[in-house]
C-alpha positions in Angstrom: 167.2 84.9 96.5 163.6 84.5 96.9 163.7 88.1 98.2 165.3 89.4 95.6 162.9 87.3 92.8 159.5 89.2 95.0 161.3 92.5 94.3 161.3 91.7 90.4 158.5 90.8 90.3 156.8 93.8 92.4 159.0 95.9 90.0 157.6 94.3 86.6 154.5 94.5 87.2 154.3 97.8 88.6 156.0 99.2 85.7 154.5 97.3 82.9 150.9 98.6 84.0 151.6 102.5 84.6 153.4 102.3 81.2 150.0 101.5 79.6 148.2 104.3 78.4 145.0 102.6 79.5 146.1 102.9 83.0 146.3 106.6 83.1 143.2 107.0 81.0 141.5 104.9 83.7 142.8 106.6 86.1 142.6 110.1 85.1 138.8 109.9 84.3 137.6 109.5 87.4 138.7 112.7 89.2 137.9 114.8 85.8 134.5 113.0 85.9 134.2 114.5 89.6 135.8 117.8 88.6 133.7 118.0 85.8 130.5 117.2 88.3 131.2 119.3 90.7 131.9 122.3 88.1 128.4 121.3 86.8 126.9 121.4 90.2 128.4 124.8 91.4 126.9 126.8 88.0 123.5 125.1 88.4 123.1 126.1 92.2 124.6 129.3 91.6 122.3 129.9 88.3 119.2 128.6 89.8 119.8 130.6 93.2 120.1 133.9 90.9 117.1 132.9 88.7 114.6 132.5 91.9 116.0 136.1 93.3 115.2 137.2 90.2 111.8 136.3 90.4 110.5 138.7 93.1 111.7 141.7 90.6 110.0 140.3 87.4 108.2 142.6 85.1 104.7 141.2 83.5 101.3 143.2 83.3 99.2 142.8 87.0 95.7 143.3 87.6 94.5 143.4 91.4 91.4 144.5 93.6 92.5 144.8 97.0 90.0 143.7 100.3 92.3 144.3 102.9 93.2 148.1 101.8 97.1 147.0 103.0 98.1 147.4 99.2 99.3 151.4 98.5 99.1 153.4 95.6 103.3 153.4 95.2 103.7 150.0 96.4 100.8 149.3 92.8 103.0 151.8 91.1 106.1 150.3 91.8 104.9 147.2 90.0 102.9 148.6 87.3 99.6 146.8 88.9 96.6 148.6 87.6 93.3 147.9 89.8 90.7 145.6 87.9 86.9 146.5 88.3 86.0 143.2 89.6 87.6 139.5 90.3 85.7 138.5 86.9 87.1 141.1 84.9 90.8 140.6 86.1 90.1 136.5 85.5 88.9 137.2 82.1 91.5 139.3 80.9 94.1 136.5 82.0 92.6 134.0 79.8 92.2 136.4 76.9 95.8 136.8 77.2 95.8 141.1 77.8 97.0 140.3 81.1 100.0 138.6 82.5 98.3 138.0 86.0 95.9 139.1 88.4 96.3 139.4 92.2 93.4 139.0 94.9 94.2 139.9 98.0 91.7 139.0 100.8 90.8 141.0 103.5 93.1 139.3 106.0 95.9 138.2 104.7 97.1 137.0 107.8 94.7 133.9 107.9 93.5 133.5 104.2 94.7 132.9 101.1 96.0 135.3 98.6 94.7 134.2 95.0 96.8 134.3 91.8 95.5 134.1 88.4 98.3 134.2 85.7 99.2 133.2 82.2 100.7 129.8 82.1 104.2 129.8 81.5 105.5 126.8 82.9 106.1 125.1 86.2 109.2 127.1 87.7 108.2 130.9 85.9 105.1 130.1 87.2 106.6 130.9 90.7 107.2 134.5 89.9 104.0 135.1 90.6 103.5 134.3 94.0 107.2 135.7 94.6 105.8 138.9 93.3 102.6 139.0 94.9 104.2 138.5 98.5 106.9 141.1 97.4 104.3 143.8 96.3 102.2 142.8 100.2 105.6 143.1 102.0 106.4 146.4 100.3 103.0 148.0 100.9 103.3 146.3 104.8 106.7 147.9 105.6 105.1 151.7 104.2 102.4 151.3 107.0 103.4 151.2 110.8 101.7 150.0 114.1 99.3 147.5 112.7 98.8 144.0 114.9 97.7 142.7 111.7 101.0 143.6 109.7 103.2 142.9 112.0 101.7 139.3 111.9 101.9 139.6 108.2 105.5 140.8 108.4 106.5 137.8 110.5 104.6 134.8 108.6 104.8 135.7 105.0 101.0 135.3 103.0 99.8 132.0 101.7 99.7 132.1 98.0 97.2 129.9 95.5 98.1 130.2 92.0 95.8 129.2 89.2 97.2 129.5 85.7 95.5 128.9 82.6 96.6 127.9 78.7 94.4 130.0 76.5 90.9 129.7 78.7 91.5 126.1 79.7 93.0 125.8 83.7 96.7 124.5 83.3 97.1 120.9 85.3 100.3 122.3 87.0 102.3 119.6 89.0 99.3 117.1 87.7 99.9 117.1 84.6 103.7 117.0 85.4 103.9 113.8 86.8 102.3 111.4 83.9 104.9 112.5 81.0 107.6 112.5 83.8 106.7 108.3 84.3 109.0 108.0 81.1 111.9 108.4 82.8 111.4 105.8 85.1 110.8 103.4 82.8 113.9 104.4 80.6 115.8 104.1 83.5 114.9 100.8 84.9 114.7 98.9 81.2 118.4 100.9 80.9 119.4 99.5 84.3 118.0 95.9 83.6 119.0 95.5 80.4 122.3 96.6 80.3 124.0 93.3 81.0 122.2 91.4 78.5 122.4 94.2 75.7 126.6 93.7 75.8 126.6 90.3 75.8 124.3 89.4 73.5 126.9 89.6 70.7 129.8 89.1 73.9 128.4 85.6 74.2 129.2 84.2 70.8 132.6 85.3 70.6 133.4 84.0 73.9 132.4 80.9 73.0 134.0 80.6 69.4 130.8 80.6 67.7 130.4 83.5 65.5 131.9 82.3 62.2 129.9 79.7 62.7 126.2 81.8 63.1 127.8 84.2 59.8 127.5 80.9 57.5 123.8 80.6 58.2 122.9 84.2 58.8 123.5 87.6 57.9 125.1 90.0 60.2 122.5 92.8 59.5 119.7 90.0 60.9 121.4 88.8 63.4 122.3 92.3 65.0 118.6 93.4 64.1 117.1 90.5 65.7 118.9 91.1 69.1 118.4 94.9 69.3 113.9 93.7 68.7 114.6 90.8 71.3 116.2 92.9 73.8 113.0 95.1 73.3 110.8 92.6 74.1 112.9 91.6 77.2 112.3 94.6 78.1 108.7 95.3 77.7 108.3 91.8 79.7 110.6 92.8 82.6 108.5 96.1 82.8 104.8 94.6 83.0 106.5 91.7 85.4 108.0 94.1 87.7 104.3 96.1 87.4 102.4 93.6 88.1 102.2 93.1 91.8 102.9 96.2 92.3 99.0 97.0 90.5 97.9 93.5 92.1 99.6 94.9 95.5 97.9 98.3 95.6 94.4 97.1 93.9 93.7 94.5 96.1 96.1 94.9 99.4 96.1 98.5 100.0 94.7 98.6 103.4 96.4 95.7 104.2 99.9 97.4 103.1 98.6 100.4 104.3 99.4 101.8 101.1 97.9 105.8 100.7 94.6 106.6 98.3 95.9 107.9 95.0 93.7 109.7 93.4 94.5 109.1 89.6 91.4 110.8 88.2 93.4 114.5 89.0 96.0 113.4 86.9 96.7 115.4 83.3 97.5 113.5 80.4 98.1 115.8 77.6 98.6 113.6 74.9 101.7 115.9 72.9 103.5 115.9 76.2 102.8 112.0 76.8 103.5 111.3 72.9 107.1 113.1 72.7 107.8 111.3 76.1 107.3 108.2 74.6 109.1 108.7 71.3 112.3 110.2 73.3 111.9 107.4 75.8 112.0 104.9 72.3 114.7 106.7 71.0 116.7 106.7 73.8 116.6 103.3 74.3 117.3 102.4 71.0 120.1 104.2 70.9 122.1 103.0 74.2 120.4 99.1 73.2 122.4 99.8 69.9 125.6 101.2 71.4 126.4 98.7 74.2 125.3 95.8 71.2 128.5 97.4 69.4 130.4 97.5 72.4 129.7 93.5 73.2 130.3 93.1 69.9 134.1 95.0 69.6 135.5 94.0 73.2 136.5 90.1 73.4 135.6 89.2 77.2 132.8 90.6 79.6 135.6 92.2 81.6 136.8 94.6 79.1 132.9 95.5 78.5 132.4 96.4 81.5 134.2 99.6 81.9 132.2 100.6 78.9 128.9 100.1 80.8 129.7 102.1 84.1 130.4 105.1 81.2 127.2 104.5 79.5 125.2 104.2 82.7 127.4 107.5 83.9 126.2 109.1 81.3 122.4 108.9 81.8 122.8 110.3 85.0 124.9 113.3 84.4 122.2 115.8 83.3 120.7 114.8 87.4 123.3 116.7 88.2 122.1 119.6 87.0 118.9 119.2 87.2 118.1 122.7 88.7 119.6 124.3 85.6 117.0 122.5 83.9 114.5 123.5 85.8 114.9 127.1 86.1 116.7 128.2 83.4 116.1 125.6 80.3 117.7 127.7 77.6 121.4 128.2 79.3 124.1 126.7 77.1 124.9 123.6 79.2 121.0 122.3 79.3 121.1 122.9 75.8 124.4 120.9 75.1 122.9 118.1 77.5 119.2 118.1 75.2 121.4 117.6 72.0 123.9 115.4 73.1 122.6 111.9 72.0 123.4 110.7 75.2 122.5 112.8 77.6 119.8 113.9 75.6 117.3 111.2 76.9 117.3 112.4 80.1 117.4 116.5 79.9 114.2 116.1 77.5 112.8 114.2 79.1 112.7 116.4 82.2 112.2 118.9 80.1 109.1 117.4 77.9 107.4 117.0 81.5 108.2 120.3 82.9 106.5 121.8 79.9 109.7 123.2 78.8 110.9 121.5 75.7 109.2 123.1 72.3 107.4 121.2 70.0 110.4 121.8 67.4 112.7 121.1 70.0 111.0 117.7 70.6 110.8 116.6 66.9 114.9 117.9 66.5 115.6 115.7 69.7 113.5 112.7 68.7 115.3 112.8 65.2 119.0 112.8 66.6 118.2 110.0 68.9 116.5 107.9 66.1 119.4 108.8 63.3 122.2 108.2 65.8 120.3 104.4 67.0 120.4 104.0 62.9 123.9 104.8 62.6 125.0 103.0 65.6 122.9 99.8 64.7 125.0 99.7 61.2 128.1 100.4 63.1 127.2 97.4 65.0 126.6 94.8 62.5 130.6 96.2 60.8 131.7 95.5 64.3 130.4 92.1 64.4 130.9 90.8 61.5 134.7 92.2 60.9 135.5 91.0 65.1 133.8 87.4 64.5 137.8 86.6 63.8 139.0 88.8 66.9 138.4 86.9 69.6 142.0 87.9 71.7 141.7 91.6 71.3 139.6 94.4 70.6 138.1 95.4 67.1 139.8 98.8 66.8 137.2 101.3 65.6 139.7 102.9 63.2 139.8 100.0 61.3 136.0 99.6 61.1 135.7 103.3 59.7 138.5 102.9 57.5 137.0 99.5 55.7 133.2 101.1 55.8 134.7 104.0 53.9 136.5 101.8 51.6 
């Protein structure tokens, strides 16, 4: 009898749950997450792979003067290089803009350093000019025979400094990468923090029976508003706590630590990169501090919330995963879904904004749908709220909110 009771029982519940459509939903979404990833990951690979090889053929207007006498007439021809009448001329002409790029080569190329000049154009198309100067070497190498000095070239390709320049002013390259790129970071970490506390700051009261109560005394739209500024300044608090000894740390116990020299003064803020970071950073933070707000405020225990915060957090790390699409080929259809997206757009502009990619109309379109959605999800919070405060067993169905609002 008892055996026959565990057998019921096994058979209840096994039935009861994959006759739930949550089940399936649940269970489906993880390996089309992962098929969705991997899909993701195969086209950025394959698209950034194709975009490099594509470099060493790029067409753009080269200048060079030539100390080593390795470079040929056809190999020049080949890539419409025209010989500039001195280093000063060719650097000039770069900054004026009439030229794309100008190559010196040295007189060994073996041992020193082949010098790129070139319009700026961004950290990855920057690379097409080194991938061109070493292709237009190699092909002028493999037209000459019986050298000790090519063959040596041949076998260790060149060393390549490239110096780009925005108008007449030297671009900060990778320096002035890294400061705008710091927003990220921080999103991430106040995201990471914060995510908890932003779904149960409205979770709290219905779990304890108390949100009829606070509605008496208080309106919904201040109560919501207050908690979305609050969880700011949790935020900003957490951030210059967690700072602090790291600054106190480096400061005043670097050798200690044996922490390396930094040398900050290289650095390049340029303050329209560092702005639009900071807006989209803002923006972005408002909206998922707004969004998991709503979803405290619709589920009726912690539990049920938290399946709604490993999709939000999932979804700030999705654009990672194509991060070389981003890179190398900003303007493909994906990267642009993922800058659009509310929520992935956080993320992709923000990479982009600190690669140098994202376009000052770009930035202002992005900053707008993040700060319009945050509205519209902050409103959809305070409906939530106020029309769950007598929901405290089940769900607020979303339907129903949409239907009332529009009533």
């Amino acid at each position: 009898m008892p055996q026959h009771n565990l057998g019921t029982v096994i058979s209840f519940e096994f039935l009861r749950t994959i006759s739930r459509k949550q089940f399936w939903l649940g269970t489906l979404a993880f390996p089309a997450a992962i098929a969705v990833i991997l899909v993701l990951t195969v086209i950025s690979n394959t698209t950034t792979s194709s975009t490099s090889d594509a470099q060493k053929s790029a067409q753009f207007s080269i200048t060079y003067t030539d100390d080593s006498g390795l470079v040929t007439d056809q190999s020049a021809t080949m890539f419409g290089a025209v010989q500039a009448s001195s280093p000063g001329q060719g650097i000039d002409a770069v900054k004026a803009g009439t030229t794309d790029a100008y190559f010196v080569f040295p007189a060994d190329p073996a041992t020193e350093p082949i010098q790129v000049y070139a319009v700026d154009q961004g950290i990855f198309e920057n690379g097409k000019y080194a991938a061109v100067a070493q292709e237009m070497l190699s092909h002028s190498v493999q037209e000459k025979i019986g050298s000790p000095q090519l063959a040596s070239i041949a076998q260790h390709p060149a060393t390549i400094n490239v110096t780009t320049y925005q108008g007449f002013t030297e671009a900060g390259g990778l320096n002035s990468v890294v400061p705008p790129l710091l927003f990220i970071l921080v999103f991430y970490g106040l995201i990471m923090l914060l995510a908890g506390q932003m779904v149960n700051s409205t979770l709290e009261e219905k779990e304890n029976r108390v949100t009829e109560m606070i509605l008496t005394t208080l309106k919904p739209t201040t109560l919501i508003t207050g908690k979305v500024i609050t969880l700011f300044m949790i935020g900003l608090l957490q951030a210059l706590v967690f700072a602090l000894p790291v600054v106190i740390g480096y400061v005043f116990f670097r050798d200690q630590l044996n922490l390396p020299s930094l040398d900050l003064t290289q650095l390049v803020f340029d303050p329209v990169r560092m702005t639009v970071g900071f807006l989209i950073m803002l923006g972005g933070f408002s909206l998922y501090t707004t969004t998991l707000v709503a979803v405290g405020a619709a589920m009726p225990t912690a539990k049920e919330a938290g399946s709604f915060i490993g999709v939000m957090m999932a979804l700030i790390f999705v654009p990672f995963y194509v991060v070389g699409l981003v890179v190398s080929d900003p303007h493909t259809v994906i990267v642009q879904i993922f800058t659009y997206f509310p929520f992935t757009a956080p993320t992709t502009a923000l990479i982009r904004n600190g690669l140098g990619t994202l376009g000052i109309i770009e930035s202002v379109i992005v900053i707008a749908i993040l700060f319009i959605c945050a509205a519209a999800m902050l409103r959809l919070a305070v409906s939530i709220f106020q029309y769950g405060s007598i929901s405290y067993t089940k769900k607020v169905p979303l339907k129903s909110i949409l239907s009332r609002k529009a009533g």
